[in-house]
Backbone atoms as SQL, in Angstrom:
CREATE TABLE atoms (id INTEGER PRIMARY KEY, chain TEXT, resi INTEGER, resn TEXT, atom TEXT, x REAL, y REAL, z REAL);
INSERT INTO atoms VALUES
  (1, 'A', 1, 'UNK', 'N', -31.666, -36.163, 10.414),
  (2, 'A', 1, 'UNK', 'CA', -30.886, -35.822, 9.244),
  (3, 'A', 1, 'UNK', 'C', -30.744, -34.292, 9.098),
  (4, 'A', 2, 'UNK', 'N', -31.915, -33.526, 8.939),
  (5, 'A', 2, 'UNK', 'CA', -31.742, -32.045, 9.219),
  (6, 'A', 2, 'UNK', 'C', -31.155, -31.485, 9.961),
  (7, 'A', 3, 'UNK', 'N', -30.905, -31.981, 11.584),
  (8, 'A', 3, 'UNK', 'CA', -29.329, -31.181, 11.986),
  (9, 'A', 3, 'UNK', 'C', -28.626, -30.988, 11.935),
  (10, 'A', 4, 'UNK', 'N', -27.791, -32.738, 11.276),
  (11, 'A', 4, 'UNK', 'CA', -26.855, -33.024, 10.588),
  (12, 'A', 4, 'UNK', 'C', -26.372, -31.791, 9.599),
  (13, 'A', 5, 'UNK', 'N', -27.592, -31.693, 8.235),
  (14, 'A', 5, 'UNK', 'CA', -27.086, -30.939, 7.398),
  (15, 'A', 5, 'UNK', 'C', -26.808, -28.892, 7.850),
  (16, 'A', 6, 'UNK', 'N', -27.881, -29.192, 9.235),
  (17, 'A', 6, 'UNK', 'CA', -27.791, -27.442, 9.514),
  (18, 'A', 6, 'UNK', 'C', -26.520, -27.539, 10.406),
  (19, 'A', 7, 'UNK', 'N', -25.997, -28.297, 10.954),
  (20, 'A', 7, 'UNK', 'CA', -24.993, -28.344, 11.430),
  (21, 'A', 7, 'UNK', 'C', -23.279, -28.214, 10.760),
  (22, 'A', 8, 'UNK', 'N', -23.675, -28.804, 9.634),
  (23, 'A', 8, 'UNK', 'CA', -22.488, -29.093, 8.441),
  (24, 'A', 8, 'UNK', 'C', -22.494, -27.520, 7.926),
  (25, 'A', 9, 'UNK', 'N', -23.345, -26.908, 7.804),
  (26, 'A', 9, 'UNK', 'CA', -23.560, -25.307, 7.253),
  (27, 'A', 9, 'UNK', 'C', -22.985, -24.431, 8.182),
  (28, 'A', 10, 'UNK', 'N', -23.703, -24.793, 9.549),
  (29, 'A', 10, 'UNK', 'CA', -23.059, -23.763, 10.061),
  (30, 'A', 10, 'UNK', 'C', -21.519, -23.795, 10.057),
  (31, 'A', 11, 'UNK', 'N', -21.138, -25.179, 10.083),
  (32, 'A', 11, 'UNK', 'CA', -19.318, -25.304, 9.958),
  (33, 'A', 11, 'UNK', 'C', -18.573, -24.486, 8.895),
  (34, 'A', 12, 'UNK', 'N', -19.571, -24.882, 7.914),
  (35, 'A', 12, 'UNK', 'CA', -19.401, -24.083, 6.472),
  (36, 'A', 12, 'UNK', 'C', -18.937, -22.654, 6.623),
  (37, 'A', 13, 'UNK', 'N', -20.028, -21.728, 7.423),
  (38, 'A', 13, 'UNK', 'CA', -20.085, -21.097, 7.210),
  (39, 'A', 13, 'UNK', 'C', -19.090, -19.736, 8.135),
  (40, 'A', 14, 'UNK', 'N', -18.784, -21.071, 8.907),
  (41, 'A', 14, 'UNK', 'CA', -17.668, -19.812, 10.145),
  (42, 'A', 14, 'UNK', 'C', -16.217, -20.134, 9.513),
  (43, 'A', 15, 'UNK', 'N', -16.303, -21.300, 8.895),
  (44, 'A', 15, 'UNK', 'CA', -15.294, -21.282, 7.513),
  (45, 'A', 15, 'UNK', 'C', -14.994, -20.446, 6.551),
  (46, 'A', 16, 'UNK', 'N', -16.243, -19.903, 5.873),
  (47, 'A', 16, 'UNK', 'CA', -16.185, -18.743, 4.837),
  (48, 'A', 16, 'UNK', 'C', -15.561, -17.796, 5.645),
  (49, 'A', 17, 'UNK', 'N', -16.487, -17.405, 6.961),
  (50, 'A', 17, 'UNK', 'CA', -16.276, -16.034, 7.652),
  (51, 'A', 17, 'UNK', 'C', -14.816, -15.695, 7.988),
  (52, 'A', 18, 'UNK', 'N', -14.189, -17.023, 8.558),
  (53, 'A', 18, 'UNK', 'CA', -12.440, -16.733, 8.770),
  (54, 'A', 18, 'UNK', 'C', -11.628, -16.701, 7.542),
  (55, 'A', 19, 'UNK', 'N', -12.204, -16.763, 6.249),
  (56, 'A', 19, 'UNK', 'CA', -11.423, -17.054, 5.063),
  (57, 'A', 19, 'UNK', 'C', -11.627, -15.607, 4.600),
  (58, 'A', 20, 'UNK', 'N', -13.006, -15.093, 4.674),
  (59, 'A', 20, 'UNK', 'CA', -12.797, -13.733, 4.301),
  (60, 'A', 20, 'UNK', 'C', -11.943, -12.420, 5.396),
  (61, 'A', 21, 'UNK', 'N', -11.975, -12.815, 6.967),
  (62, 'A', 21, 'UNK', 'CA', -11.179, -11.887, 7.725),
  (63, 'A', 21, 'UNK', 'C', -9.646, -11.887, 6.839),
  (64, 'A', 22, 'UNK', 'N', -9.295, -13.292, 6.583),
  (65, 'A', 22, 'UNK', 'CA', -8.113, -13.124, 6.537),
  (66, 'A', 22, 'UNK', 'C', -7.618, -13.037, 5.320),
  (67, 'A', 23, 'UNK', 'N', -8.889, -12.559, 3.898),
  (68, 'A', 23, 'UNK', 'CA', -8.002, -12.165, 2.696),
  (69, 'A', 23, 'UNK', 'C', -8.603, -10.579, 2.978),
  (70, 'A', 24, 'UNK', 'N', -9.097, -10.347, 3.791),
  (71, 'A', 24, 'UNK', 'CA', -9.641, -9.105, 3.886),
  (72, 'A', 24, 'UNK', 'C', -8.322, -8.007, 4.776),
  (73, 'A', 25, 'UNK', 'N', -7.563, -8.871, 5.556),
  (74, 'A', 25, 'UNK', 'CA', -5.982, -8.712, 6.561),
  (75, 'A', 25, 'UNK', 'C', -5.269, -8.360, 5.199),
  (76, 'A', 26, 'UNK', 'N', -5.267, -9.472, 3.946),
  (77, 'A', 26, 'UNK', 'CA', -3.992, -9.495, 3.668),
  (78, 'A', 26, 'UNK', 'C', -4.189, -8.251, 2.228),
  (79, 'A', 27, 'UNK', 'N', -5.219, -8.361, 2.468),
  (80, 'A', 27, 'UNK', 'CA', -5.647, -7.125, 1.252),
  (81, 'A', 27, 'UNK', 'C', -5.454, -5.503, 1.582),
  (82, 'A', 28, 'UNK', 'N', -4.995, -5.539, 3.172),
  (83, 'A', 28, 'UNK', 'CA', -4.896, -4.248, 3.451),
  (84, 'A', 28, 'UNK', 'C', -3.441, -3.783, 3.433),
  (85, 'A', 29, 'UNK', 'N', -2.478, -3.974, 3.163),
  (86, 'A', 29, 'UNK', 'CA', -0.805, -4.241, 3.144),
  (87, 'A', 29, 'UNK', 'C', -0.680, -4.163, 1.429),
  (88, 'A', 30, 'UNK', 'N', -0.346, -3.307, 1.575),
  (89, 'A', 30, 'UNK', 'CA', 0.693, -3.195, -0.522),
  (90, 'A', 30, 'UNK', 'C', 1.535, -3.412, -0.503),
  (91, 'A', 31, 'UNK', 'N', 1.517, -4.409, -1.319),
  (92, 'A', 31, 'UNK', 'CA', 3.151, -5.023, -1.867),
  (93, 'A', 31, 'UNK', 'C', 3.661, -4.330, -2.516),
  (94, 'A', 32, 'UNK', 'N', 5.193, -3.971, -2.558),
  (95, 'A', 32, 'UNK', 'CA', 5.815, -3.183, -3.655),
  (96, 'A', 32, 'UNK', 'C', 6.070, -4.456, -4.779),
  (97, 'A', 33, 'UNK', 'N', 5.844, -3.674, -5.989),
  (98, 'A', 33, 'UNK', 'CA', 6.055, -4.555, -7.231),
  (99, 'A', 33, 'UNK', 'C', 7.689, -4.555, -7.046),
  (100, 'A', 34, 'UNK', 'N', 8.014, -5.486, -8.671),
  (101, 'A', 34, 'UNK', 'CA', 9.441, -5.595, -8.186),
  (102, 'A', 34, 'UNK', 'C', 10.193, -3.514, -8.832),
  (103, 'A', 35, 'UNK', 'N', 9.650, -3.230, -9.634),
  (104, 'A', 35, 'UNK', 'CA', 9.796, -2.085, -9.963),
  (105, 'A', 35, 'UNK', 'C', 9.518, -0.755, -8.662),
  (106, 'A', 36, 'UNK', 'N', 8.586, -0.751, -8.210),
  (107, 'A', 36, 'UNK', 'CA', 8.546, -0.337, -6.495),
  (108, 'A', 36, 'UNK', 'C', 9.967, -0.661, -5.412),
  (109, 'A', 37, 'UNK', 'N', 10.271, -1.783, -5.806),
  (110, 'A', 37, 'UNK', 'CA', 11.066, -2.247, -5.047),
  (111, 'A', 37, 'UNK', 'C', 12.655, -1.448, -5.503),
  (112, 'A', 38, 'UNK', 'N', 12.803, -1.093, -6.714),
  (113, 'A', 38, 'UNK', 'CA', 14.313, -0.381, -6.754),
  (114, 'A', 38, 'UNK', 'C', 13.869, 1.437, -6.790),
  (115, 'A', 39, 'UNK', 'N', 12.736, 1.803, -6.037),
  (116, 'A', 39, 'UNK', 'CA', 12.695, 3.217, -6.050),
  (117, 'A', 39, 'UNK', 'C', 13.344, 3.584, -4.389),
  (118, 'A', 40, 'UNK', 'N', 13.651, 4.763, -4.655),
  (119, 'A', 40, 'UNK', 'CA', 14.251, 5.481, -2.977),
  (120, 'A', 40, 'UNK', 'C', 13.944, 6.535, -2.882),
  (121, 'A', 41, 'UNK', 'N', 13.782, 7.138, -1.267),
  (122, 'A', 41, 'UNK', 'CA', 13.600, 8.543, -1.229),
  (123, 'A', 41, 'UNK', 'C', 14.601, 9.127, -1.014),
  (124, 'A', 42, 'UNK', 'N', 15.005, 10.384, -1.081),
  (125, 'A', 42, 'UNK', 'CA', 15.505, 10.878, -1.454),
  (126, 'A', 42, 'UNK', 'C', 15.426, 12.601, -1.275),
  (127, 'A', 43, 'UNK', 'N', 16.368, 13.813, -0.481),
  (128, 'A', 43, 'UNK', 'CA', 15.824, 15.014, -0.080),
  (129, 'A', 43, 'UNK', 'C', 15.479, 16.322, -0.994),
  (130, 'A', 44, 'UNK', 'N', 15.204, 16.623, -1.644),
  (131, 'A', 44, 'UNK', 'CA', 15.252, 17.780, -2.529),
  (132, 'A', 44, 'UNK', 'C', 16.718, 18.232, -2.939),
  (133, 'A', 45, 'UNK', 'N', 17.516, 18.790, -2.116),
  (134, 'A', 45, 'UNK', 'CA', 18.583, 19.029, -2.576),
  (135, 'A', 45, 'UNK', 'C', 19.449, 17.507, -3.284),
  (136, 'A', 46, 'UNK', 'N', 18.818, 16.589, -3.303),
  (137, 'A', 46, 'UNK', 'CA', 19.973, 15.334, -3.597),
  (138, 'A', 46, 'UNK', 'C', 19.356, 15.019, -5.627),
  (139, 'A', 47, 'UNK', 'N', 18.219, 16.025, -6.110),
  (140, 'A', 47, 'UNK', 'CA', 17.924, 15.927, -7.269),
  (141, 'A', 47, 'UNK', 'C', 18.440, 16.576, -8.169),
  (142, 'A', 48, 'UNK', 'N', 18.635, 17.398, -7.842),
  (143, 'A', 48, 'UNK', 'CA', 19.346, 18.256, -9.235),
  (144, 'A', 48, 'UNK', 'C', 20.041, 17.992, -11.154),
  (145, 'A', 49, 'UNK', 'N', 20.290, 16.608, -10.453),
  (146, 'A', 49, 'UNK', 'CA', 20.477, 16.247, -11.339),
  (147, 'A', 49, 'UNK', 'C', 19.546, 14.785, -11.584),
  (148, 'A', 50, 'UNK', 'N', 18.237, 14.944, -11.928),
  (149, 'A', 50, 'UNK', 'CA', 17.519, 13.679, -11.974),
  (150, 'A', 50, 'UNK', 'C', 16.174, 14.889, -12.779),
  (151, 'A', 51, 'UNK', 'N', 15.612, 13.443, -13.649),
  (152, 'A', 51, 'UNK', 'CA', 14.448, 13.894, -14.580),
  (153, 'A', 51, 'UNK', 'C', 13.669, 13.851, -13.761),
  (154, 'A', 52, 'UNK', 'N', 12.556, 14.661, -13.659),
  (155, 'A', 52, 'UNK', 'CA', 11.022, 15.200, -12.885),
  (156, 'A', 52, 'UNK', 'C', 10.130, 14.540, -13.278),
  (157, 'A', 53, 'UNK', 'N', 9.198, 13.264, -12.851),
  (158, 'A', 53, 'UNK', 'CA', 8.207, 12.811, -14.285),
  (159, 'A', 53, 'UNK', 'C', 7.270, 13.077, -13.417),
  (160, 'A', 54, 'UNK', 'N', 6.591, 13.917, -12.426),
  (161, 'A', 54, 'UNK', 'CA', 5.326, 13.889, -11.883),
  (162, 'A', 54, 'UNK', 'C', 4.972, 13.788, -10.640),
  (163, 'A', 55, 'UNK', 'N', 4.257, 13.996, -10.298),
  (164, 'A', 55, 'UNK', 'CA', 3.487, 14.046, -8.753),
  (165, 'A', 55, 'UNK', 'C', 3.224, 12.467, -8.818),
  (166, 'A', 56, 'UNK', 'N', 3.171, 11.999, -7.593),
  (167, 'A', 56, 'UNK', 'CA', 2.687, 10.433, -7.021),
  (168, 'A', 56, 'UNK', 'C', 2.232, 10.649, -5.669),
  (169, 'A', 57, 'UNK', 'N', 1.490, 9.410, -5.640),
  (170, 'A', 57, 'UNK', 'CA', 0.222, 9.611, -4.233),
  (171, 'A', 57, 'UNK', 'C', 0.090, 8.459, -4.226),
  (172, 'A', 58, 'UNK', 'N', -0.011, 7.753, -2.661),
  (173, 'A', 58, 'UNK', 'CA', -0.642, 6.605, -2.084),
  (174, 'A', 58, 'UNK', 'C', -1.527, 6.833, -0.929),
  (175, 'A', 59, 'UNK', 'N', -2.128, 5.873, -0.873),
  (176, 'A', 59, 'UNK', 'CA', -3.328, 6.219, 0.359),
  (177, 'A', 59, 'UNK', 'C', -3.704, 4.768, 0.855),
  (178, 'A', 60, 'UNK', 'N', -3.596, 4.542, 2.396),
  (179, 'A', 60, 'UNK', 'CA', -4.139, 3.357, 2.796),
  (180, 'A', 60, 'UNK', 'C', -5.619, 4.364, 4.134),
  (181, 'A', 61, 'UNK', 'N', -6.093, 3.247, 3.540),
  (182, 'A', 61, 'UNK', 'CA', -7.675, 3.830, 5.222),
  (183, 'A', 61, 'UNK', 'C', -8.085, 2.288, 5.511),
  (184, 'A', 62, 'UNK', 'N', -8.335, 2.727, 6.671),
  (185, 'A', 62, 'UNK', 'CA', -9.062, 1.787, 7.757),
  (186, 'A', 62, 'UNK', 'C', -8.127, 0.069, 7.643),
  (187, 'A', 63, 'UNK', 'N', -7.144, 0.599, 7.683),
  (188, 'A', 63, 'UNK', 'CA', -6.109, -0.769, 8.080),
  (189, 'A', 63, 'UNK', 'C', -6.461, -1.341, 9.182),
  (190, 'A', 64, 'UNK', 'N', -5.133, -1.922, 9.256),
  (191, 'A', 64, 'UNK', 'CA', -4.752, -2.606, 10.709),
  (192, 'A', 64, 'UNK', 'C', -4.121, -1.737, 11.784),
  (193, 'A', 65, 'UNK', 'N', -3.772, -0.619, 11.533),
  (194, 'A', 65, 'UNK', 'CA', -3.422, 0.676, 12.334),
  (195, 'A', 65, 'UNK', 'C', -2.771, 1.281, 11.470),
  (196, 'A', 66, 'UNK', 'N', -1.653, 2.923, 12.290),
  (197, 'A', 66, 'UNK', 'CA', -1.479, 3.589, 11.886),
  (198, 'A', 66, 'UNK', 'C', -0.224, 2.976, 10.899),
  (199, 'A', 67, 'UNK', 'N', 0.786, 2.127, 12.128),
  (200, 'A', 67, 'UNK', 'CA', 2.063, 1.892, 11.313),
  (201, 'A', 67, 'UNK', 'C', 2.062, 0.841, 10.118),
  (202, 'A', 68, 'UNK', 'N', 0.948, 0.301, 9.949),
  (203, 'A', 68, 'UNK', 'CA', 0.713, -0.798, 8.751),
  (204, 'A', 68, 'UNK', 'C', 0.321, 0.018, 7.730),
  (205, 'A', 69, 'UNK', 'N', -0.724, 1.290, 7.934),
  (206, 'A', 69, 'UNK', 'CA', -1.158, 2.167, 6.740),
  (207, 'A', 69, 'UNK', 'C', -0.263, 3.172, 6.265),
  (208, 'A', 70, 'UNK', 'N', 0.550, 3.569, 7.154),
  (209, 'A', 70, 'UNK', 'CA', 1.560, 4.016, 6.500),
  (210, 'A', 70, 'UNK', 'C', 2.481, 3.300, 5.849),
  (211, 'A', 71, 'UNK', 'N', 3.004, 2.094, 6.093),
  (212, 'A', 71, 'UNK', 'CA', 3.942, 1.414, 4.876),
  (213, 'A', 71, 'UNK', 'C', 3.242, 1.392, 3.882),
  (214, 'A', 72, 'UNK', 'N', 1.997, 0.512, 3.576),
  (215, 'A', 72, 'UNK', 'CA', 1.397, 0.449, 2.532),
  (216, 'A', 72, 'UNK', 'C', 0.977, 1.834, 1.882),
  (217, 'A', 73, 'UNK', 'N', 0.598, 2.728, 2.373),
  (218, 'A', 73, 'UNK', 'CA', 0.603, 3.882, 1.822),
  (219, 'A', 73, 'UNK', 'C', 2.183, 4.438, 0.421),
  (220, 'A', 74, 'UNK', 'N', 2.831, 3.968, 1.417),
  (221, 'A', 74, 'UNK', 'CA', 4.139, 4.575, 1.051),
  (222, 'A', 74, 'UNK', 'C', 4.473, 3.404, -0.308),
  (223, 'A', 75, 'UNK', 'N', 3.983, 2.097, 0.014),
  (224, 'A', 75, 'UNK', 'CA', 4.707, 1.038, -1.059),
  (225, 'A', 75, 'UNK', 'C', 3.679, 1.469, -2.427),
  (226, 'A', 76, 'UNK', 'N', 2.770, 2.032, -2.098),
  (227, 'A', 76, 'UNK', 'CA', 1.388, 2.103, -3.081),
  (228, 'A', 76, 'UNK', 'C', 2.507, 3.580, -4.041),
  (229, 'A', 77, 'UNK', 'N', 2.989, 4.711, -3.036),
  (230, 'A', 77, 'UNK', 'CA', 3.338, 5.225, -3.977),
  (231, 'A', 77, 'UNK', 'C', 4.696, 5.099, -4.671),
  (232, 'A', 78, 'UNK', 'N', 5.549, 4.399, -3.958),
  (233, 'A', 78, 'UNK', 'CA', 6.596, 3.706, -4.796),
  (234, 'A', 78, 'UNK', 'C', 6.244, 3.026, -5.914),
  (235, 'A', 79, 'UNK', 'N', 5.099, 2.018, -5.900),
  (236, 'A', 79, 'UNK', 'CA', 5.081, 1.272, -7.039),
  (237, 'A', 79, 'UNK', 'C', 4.365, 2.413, -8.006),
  (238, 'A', 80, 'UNK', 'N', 3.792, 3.871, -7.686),
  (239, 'A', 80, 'UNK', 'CA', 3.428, 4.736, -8.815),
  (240, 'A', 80, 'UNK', 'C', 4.653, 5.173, -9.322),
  (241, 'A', 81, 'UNK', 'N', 5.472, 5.189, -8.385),
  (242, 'A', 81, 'UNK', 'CA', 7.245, 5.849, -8.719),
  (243, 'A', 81, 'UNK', 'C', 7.610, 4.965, -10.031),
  (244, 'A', 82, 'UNK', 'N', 7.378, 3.717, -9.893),
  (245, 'A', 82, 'UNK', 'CA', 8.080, 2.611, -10.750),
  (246, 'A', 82, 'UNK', 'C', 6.848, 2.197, -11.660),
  (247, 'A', 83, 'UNK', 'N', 5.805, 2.889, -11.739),
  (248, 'A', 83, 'UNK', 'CA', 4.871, 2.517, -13.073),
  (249, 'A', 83, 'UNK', 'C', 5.753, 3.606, -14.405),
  (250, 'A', 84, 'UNK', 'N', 5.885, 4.930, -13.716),
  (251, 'A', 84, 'UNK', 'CA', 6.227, 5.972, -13.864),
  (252, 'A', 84, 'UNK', 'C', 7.693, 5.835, -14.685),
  (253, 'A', 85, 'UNK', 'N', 8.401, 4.739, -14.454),
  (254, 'A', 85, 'UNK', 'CA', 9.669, 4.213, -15.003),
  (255, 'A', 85, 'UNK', 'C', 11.233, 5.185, -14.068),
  (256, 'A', 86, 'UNK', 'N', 10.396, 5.496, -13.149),
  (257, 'A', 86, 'UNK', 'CA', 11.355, 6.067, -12.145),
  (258, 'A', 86, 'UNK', 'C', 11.988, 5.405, -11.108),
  (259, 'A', 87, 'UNK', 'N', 13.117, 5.763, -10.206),
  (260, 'A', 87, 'UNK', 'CA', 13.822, 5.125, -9.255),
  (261, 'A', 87, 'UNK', 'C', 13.612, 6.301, -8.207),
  (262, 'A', 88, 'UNK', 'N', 13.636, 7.077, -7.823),
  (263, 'A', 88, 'UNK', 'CA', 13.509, 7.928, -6.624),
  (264, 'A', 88, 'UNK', 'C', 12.421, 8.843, -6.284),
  (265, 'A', 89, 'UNK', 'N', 12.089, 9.262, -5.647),
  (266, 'A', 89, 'UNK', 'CA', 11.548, 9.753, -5.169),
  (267, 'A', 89, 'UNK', 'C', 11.889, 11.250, -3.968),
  (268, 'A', 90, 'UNK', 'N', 10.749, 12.025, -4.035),
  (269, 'A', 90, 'UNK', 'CA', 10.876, 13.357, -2.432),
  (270, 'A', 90, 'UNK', 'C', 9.459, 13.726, -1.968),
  (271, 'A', 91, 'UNK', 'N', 9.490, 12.643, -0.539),
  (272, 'A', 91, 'UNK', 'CA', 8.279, 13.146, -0.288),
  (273, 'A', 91, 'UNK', 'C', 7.517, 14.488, 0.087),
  (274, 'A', 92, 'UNK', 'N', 6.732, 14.423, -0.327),
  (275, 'A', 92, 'UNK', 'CA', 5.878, 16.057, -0.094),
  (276, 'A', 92, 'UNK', 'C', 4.891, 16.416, 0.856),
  (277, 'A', 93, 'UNK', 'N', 4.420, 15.487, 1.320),
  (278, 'A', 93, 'UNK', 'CA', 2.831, 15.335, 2.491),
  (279, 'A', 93, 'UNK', 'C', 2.967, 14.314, 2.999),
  (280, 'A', 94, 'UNK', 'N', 2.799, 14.497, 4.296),
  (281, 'A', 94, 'UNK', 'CA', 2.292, 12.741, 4.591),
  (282, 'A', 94, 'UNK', 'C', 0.969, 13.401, 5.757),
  (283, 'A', 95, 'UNK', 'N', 0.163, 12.737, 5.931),
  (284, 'A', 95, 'UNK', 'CA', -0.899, 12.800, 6.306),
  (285, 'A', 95, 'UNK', 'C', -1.810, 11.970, 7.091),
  (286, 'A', 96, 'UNK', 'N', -1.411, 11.402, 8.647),
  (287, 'A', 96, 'UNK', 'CA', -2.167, 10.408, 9.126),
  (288, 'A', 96, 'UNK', 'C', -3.290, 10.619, 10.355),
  (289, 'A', 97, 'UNK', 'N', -4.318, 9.821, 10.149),
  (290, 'A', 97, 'UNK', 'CA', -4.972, 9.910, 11.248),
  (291, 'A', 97, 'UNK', 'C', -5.464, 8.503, 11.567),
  (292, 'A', 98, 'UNK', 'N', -6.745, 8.188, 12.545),
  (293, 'A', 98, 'UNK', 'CA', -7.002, 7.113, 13.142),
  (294, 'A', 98, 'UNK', 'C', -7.330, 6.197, 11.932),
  (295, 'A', 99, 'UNK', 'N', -7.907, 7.099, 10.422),
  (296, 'A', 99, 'UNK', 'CA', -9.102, 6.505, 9.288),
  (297, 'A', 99, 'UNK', 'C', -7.666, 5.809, 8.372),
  (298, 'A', 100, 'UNK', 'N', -6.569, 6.325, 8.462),
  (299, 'A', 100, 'UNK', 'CA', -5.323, 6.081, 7.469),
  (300, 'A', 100, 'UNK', 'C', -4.698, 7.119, 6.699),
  (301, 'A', 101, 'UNK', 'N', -3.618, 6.843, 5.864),
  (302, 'A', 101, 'UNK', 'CA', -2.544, 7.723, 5.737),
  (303, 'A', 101, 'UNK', 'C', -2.521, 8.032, 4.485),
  (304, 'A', 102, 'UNK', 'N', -2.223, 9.295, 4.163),
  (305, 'A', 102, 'UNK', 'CA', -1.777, 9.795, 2.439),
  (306, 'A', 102, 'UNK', 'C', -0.392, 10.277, 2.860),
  (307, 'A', 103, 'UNK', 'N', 0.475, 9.646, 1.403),
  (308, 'A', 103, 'UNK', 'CA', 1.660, 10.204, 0.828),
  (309, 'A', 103, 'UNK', 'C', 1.446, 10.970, -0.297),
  (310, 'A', 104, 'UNK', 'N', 2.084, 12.120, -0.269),
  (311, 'A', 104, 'UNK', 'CA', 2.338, 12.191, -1.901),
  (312, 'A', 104, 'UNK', 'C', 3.689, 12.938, -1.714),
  (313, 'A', 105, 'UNK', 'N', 4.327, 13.012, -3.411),
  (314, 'A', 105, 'UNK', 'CA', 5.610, 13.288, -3.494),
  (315, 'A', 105, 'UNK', 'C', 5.519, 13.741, -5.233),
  (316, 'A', 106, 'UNK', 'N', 6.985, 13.775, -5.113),
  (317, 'A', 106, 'UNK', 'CA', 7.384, 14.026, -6.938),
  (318, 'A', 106, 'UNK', 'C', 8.504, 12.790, -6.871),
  (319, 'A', 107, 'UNK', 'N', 7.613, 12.154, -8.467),
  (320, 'A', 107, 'UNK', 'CA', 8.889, 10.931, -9.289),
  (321, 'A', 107, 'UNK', 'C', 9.884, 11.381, -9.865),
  (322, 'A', 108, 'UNK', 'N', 10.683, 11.027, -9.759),
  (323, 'A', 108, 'UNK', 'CA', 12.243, 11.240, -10.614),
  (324, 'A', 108, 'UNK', 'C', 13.005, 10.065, -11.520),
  (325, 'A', 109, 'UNK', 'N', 13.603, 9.987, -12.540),
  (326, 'A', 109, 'UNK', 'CA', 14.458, 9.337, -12.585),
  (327, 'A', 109, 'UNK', 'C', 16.163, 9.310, -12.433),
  (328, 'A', 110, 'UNK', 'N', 16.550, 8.836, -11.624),
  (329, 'A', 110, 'UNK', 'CA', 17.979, 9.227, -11.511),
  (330, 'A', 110, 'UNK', 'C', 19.034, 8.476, -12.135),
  (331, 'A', 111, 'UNK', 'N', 20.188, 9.276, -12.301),
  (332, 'A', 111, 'UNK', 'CA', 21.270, 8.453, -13.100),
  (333, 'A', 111, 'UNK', 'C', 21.688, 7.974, -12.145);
């Protein structure tokens, strides 16, 4: 009977282990909210006429590589663009290495 049940555990337990790789995958990827989702970048000269509301910053580390930490980086600071009640954006830094990536920029709102 005792193998039975150490046997049923261990099943258990390489169960947990693949359930956490893979909310631990999907936890590394930022979703843009739907407000994230109507911001754009945009070059310095194309603002002039758009309100300034602030500096914004995203940061992804120790992803799934470089080109996954940089989107999410970037969606992390869009959706600050659109907490912000802004639509555009100009990025200012970007910053990657093997550990992951920083954006930062200035929010705008544009007509």
């Amino acid at each position: 009977m005792l193998p039975i049940i150490l046997k049923h555990m261990e099943f258990e337990m390489r169960g947990l282990g693949i359930s956490v790789c893979l909310v631990s995958v999907a936890a590394c990827s930022a979703e843009l909210t739907p407000q994230g989702q109507q911001v754009r970048q945009l070059s310095p000269a194309t603002v002039q006429n758009c309100q300034f509301l602030g500096p914004v910053s995203g940061t992804e580390l120790f992803g799934l590589g470089t080109t996954m930490d940089a989107q999410s980086a970037q969606n992390k600071m869009r959706n600050a663009v659109g907490a912000l009640s802004g639509n555009a954006f100009v990025l200012t830094q970007t910053s990657t290495s093997d550990d992951g990536t920083f954006v930062s920029g200035d929010a705008y709102r544009c007509p």
